[in-house]
C-alpha positions in Angstrom: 12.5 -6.3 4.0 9.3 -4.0 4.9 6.0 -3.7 5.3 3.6 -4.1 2.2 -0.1 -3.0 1.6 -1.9 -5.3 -0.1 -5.1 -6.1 -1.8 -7.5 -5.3 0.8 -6.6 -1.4 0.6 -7.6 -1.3 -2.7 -10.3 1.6 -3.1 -10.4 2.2 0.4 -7.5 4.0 1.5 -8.3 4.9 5.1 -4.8 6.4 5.8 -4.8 5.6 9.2 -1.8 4.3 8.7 -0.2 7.3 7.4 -0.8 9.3 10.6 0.7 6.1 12.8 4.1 5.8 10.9 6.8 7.6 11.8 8.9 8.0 9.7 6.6 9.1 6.9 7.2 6.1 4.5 3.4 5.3 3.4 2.2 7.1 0.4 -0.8 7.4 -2.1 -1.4 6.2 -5.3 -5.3 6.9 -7.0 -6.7 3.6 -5.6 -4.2 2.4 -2.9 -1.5 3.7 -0.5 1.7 2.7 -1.3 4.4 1.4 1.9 8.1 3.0 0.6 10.3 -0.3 0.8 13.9 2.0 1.2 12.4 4.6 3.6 10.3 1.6 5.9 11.9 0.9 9.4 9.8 -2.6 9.8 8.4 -1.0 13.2 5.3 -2.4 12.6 3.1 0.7 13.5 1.0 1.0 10.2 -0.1 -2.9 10.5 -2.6 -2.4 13.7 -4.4 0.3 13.1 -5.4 -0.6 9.8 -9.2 -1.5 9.4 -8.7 -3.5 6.8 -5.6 -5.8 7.3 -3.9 -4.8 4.4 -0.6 -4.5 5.9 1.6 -7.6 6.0 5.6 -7.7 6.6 6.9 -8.8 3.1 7.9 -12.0 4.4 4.4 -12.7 5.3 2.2 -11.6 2.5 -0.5 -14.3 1.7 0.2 -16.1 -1.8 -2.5 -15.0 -3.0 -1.1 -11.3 -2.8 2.1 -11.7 -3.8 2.3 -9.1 -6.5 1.6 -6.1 -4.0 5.7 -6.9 -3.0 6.6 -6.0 -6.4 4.0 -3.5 -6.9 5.2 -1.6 -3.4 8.8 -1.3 -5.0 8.3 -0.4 -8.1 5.7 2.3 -7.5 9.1 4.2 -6.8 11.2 3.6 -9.1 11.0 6.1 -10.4 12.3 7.8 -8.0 12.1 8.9 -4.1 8.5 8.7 -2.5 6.2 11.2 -3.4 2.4 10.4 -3.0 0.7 10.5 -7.3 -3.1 10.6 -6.5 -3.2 10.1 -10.1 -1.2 6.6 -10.8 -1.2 3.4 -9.6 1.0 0.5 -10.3 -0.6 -2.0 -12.9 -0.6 -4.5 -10.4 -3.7 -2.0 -8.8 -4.9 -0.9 -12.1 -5.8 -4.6 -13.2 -8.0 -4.9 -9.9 -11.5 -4.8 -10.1 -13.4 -1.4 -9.4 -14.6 -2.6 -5.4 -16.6 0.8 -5.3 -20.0 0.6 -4.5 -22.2 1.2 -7.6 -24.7 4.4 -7.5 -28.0 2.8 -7.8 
């Protein structure tokens, strides 16, 4: 088990969490970051600093958010982590756009 970011990162990607974990196993996708389920240690370092609460161990995501388990995993299937400011898993993709509209 790791640590997952869910649904509330969407389209905010603060990153704080990236400078708090050690071992370099959070990376980023074009609308969300991304938690590396083979390289996570489950210490738990990412989870407080981020401003959103996005980060849940994968035992505890809420139901409602169940998906981002999956979506975590197989954002690297394809092979080791490397952050794709370009993709995101479809999981992501099918979320609403939660930017802010120019008026």
């Amino acid at each position: 088990m790791s640590y997952v970011i869910a649904q509330p990162c969407v389209d905010v990607k603060d990153k704080a969490c990236i400078n708090e974990c050690p071992v370099d196993c959070i990376y980023e996708g074009a609308r969300s970051l991304y938690i590396h389920p083979s390289e996570c240690v489950d210490c738990g370092a990412c989870d407080p600093v981020c401003p959103v609460e996005a980060i849940y161990f994968s035992e505890d995501v809420p139901d409602e958010w169940a998906d981002y388990v999956r979506a975590n995993a197989e954002f690297f299937e394809d092979g080791p982590g490397v952050s794709r400011p370009d993709q995101d898993h479809p999981v992501i993709q099918a979320e609403p756009d939660r930017l802010p509209v120019p008026d």
